[in-house]
C-alpha positions in Angstrom: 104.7 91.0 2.2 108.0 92.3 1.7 108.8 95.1 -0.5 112.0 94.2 -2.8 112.3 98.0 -3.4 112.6 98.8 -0.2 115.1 95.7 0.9 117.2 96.7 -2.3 117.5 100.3 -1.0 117.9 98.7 2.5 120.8 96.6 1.3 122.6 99.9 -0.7 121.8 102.3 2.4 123.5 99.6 5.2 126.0 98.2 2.6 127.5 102.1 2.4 127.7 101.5 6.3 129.2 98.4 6.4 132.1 99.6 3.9 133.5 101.4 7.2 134.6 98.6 8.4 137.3 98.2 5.9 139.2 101.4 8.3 139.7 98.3 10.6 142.6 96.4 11.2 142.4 92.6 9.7 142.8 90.9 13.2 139.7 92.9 14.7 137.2 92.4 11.0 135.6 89.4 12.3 135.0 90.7 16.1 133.0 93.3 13.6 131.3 91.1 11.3 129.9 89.1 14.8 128.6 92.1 16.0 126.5 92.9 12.9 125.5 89.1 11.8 127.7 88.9 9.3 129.6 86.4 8.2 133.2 85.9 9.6 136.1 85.6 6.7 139.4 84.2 6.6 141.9 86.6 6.9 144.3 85.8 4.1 140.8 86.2 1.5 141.9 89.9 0.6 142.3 93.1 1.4 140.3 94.4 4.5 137.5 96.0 1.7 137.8 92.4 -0.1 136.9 91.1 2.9 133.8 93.2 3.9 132.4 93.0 0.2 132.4 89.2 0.9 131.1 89.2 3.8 128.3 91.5 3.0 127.3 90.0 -0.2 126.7 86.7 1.6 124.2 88.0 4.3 121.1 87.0 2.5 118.4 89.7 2.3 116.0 87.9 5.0 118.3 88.9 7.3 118.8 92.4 6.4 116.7 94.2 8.8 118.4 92.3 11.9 121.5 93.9 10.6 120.1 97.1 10.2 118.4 96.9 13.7 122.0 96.2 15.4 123.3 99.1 13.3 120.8 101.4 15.3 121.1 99.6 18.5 124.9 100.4 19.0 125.2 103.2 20.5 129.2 103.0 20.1 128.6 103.5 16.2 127.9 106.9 14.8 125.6 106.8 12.5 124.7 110.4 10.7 120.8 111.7 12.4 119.6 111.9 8.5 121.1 108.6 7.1 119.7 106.8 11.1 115.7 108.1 9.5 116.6 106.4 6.4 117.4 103.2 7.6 114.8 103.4 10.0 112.3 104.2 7.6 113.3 101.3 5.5 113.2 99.0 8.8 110.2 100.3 9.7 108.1 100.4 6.6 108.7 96.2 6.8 106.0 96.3 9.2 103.1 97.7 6.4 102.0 100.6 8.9 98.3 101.8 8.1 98.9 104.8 5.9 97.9 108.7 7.7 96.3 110.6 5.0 98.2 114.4 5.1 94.8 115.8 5.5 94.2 114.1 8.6 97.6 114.9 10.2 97.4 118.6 9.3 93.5 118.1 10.6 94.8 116.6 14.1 97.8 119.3 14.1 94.8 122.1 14.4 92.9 120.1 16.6 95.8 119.2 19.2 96.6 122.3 22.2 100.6 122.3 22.0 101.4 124.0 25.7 99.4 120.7 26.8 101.2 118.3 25.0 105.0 120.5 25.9 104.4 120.8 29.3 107.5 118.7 30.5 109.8 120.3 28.3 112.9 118.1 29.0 110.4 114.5 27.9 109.1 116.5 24.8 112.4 117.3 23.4 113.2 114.0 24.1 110.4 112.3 21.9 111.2 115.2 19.0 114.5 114.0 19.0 114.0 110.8 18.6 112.0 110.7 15.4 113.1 114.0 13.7 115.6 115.8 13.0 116.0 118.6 15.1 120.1 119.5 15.5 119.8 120.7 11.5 121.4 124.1 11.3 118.8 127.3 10.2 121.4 129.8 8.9 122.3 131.2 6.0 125.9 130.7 3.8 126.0 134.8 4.1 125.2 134.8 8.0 127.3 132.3 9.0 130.3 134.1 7.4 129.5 136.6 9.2 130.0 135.1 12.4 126.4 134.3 13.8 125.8 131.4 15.5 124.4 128.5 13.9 120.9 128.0 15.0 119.1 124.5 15.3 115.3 123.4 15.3 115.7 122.7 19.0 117.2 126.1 19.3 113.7 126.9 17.8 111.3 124.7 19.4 113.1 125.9 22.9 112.4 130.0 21.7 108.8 129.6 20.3 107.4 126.7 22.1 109.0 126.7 25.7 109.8 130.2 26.4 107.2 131.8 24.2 104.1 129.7 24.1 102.0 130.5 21.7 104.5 131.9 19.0 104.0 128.5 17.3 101.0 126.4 17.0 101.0 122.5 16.9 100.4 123.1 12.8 103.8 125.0 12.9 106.0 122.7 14.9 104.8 119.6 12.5 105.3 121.5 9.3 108.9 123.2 10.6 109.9 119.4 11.7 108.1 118.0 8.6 105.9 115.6 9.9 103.0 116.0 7.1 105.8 114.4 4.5 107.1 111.9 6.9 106.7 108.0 6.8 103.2 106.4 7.6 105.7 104.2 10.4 107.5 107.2 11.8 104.6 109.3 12.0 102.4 106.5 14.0 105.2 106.1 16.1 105.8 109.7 16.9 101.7 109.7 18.2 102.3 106.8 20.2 105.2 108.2 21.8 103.0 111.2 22.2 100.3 109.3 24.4 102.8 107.5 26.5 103.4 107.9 30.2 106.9 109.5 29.7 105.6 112.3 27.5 102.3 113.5 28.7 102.7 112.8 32.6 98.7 113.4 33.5 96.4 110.5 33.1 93.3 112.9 32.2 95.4 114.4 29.5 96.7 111.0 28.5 92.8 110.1 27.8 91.8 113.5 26.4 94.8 113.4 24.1 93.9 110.0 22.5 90.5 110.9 22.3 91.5 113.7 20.1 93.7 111.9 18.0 91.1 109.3 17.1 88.4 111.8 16.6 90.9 113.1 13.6 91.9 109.7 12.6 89.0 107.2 12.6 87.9 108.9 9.6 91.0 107.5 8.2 90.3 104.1 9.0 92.8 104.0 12.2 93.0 104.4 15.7 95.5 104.7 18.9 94.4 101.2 20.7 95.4 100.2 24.2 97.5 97.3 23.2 99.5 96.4 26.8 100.8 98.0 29.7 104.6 99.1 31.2 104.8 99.8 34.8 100.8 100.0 34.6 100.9 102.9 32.5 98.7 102.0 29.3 101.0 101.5 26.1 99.2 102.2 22.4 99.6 101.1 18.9 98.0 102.7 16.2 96.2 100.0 14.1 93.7 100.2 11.4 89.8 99.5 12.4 89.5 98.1 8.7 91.2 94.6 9.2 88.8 91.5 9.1 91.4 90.3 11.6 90.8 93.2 14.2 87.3 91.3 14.9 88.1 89.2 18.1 87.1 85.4 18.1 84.0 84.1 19.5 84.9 80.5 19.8 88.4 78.8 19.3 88.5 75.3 18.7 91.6 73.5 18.8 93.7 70.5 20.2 91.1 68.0 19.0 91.4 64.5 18.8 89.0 63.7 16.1 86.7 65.8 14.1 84.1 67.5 16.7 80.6 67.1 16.9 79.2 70.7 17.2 75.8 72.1 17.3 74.3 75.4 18.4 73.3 75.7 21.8 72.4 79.3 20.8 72.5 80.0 17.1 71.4 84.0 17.8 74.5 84.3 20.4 76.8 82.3 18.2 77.2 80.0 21.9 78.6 76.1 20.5 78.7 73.1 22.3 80.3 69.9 21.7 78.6 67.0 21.4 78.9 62.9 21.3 81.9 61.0 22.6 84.4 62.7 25.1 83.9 66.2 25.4 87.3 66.6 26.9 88.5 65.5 23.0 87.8 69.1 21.6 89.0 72.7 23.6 87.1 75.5 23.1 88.3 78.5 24.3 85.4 80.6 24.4 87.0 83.7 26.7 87.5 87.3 25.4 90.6 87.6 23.9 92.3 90.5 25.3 94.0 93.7 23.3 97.4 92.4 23.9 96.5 88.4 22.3 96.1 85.7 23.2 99.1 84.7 25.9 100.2 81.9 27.8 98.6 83.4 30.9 95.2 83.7 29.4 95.6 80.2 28.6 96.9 78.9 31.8 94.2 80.7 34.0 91.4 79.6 31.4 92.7 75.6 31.5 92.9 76.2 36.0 89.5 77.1 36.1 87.6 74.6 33.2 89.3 72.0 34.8 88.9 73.0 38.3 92.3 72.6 39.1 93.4 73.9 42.7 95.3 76.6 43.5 98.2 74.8 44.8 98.8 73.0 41.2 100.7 74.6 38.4 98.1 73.6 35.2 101.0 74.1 32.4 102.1 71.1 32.6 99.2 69.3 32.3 98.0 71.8 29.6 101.6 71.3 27.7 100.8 67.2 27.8 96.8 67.4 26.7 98.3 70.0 23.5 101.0 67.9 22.7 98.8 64.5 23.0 96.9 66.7 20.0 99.5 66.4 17.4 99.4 64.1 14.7 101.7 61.6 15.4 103.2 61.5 11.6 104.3 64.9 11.7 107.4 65.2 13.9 108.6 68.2 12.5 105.2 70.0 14.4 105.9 68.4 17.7 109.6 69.6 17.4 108.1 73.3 16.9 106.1 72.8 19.1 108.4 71.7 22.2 111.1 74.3 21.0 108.3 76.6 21.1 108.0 75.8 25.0 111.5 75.7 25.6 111.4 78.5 28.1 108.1 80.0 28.4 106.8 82.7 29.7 103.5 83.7 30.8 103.6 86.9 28.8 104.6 85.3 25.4 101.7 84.9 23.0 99.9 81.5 22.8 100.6 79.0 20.7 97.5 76.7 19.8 97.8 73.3 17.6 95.6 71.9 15.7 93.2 75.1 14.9 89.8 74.5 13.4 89.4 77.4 10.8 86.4 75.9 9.3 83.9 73.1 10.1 81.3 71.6 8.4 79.6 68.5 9.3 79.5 66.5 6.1 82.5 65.1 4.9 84.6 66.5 0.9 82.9 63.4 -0.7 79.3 64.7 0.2 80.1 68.4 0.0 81.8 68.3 -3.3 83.2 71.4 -5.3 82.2 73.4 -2.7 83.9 71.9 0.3 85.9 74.5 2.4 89.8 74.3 2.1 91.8 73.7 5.0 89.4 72.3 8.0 92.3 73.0 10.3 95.8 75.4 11.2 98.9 73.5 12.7 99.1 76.3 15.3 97.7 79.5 15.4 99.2 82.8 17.0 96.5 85.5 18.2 98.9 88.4 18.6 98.2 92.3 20.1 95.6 94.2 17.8 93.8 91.6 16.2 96.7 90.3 14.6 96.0 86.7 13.3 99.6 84.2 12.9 99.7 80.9 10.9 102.3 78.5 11.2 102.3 75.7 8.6 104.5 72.8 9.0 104.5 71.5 5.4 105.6 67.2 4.9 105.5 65.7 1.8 102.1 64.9 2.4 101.3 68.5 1.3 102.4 68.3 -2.5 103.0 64.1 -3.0 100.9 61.2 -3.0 101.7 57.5 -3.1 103.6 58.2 0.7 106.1 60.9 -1.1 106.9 59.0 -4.3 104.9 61.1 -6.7 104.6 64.2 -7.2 100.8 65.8 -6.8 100.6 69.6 -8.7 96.4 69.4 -7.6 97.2 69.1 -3.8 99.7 71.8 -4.7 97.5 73.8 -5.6 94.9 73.7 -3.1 97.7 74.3 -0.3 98.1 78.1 -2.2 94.4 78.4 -3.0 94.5 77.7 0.9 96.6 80.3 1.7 95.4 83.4 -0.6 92.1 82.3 1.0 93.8 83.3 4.6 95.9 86.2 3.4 92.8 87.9 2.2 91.1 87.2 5.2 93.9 88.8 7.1 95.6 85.9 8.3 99.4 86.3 7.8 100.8 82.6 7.1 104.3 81.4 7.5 105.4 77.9 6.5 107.7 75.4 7.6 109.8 72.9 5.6 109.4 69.3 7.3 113.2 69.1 7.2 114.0 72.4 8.7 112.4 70.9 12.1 113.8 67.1 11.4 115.0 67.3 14.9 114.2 69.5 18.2 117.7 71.0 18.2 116.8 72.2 14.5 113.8 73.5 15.5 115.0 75.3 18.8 117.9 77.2 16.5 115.3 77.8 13.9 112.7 79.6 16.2 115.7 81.2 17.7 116.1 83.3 14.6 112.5 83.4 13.7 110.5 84.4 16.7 112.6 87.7 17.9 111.8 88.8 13.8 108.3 88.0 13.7 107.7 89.1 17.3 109.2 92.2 15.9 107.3 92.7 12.6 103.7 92.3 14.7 104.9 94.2 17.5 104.8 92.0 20.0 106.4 93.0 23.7 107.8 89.0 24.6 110.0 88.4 27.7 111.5 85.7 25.3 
């Protein structure tokens, strides 16, 4: 959920940045504005500040952080180090990081050996200065009138922790850089920088360092987690081991035709089986689902080997057509997602299943009564790295109308929200679709074009996309 605080301060912090552009001349304001996502403006609408305040107040606060993310990513623009931690903290803290207790980060600073972890001193300067502020001047008003040079916090770190280990302890670095008042997202960050390949350069260390961190942190509720892999080192994420949604499905069933037949072939070992009619009607993907998600890949080798298809045949094609025969047929706003979805896909890009079963139960709402389960089934669902769980909702006028559309129904309006705070507090994050947003493929491929790179963002997700 999005914080309004934090996208108000968001908007005041990037809108004080923006106002530079006014220093440009009028012919070149739009060449800026394109750069940023902002809107362009005629030239003849103002003075060059007119312009930029227009501009500005019509970028509409779900695109914010985008802006904010080119701001950082332009390496042409100055941006001040303290006011670059601001906006990043803002950016960042979108992403609802697990929260880091200061007890257990002063805890792990006792615990971790700082000549181990600054043994490449060139890669560990590198990873302070990305995520604190370490150029910041240590002098006096008095001693730099009298001519002394200013000294830094790398100035620092390079005395006491390079050329004189042992002057300062982990404990000191973090409390001179200020770690134990940092951001939960910064300081999580920081750690997972700290574990990576390019920091800490021996595997053994690698492993002993994260099994140090964890020791501190589990207490916490969170953990470093292997979440993928760049260049074959190991990459990790720190995620909370509290989530419902860190549990990883058993038994996904999806792409069905008609309402399964299941029954327990194994009720101890949770092991399903479909039963009755064709049993090619209903998938079950009954595979571990690995700490990355749930990726194309997976799928693709899964589908090969079910369906014993040789080696010499590609089986996405023939698993795009048996998905796509899964969707209803009314609904053309969820086959356009879905077939913008596959515009270009890659085998590394998280799954995208249709037609999810979330619950099941074999008697119908009639004979269940009050006590039927909402929402038998998910138009798609996204099984992203760490457990994450993605909805997407295609919603037609079949979701809030009756009569075909011509009247208005407030009781299945309501059950579609009791729906979804049943999935949110289960730890399913849910994202819905107006029909006429996907009314046509080209609609939905400019739509997911926007959305994907944002939400592959806010969970973290590495794509090729």
């Amino acid at each position: 959920m999005v914080d309004t605080g934090n996208r108000s301060a968001l908007r005041t912090l990037v809108g004080e940045f923006v106002a530079r552009l006014s220093g440009q001349t009028h012919a070149t304001l739009n060449v800026a504005f394109e750069q940023l996502g902002m809107p362009p403006v005629p030239e003849d609408a103002g003075t060059k500040r007119e312009r930029v305040d227009l501009s500005f107040r019509q970028v509409p606060e779900s695109e914010l952080p985008q802006i904010t993310r080119r701001i950082l990513e332009q390496r042409d623009i100055y941006v001040n180090p303290t006011i670059r931690h601001q906006l990043e903290d803002l950016l960042w803290a979108e992403d609802t990081p697990p929260e880091i207790p200061k007890k257990a980060r002063r805890e792990l600073a006792r615990a971790l050996d700082l000549s181990e972890l600054a043994q490449h001193h060139d890669r560990f300067l590198h990873l302070l200065d990305r995520f604190w502020i370490t150029e910041e001047q240590n002098l006096s008003f008095d001693q730099l009138l009298n001519g002394m040079r200013p000294v830094t916090l790398t100035d620092l770190i390079k005395r006491h922790v390079f050329r004189n280990p042992g002057d300062w302890s982990t404990e000191d670095l973090f409390e001179n850089l200020s770690m134990f008042e940092a951001g939960d997202a910064r300081f999580a960050r920081f750690l997972e920088g700290l574990v990576s390949a390019d920091v800490l350069l021996d595997e053994n260390l690698r492993k002993m360092t994260v099994s140090t961190i964890n020791g501190h942190l589990r207490a916490a509720g969170i953990e470093l987690r292997q979440t993928g892999s760049d260049g074959g080192y190991p990459l990790f994420t720190l995620v909370s081991t509290r989530l419902h949604s860190n549990r990883r499905p058993k038994n996904i069933i999806f792409a069905s035709l008609r309402k399964p037949d299941i029954r327990f072939r194994s009720s101890v070992d949770n092991d399903i089986e479909i039963v009755g009619g064709n049993p090619d009607d209903t998938l079950v993907y009954d595979r571990e689902i690995p700490t990355a998600g749930l990726r194309w890949g997976d799928l693709h080798a899964w589908w090969q080997d079910t369906r014993k298809i040789s080696s010499e045949t590609d089986p996405r094609s023939d698993l795009y057509q048996r998905l796509l025969k899964s969707l209803p047929a009314n609904s053309p706003g969820q086959r356009n997602l879905f077939m913008a979805y596959h515009a270009a896909p890659s085998a590394d890009d998280p799954a995208l299943l249709p037609e999810v079963w979330l619950h099941w139960d074999h008697k119908t709402v009639q004979d269940r009564g009050p006590q039927a389960l909402l929402r038998s089934r998910m138009d798609f669902l996204l099984l992203l790295p760490h457990g994450q769980r993605v909805v997407l909702e295609v919603d037609g006028s079949q979701h809030y109308t009756r009569d075909c559309g011509r009247t208005p129904d407030t009781a299945k309006y309501a059950e579609m929200v009791a729906a979804d705070r049943d999935l949110k507090l289960r730890e399913y994050e849910v994202f819905r679709f107006g029909h006429d947003e996907l009314k046509s493929l080209a609609h939905a491929q400019a739509l997911l074009g926007q959305f994907l790179p944002d939400m592959f963002r806010r969970f973290r997700v590495i794509s090729s996309s």
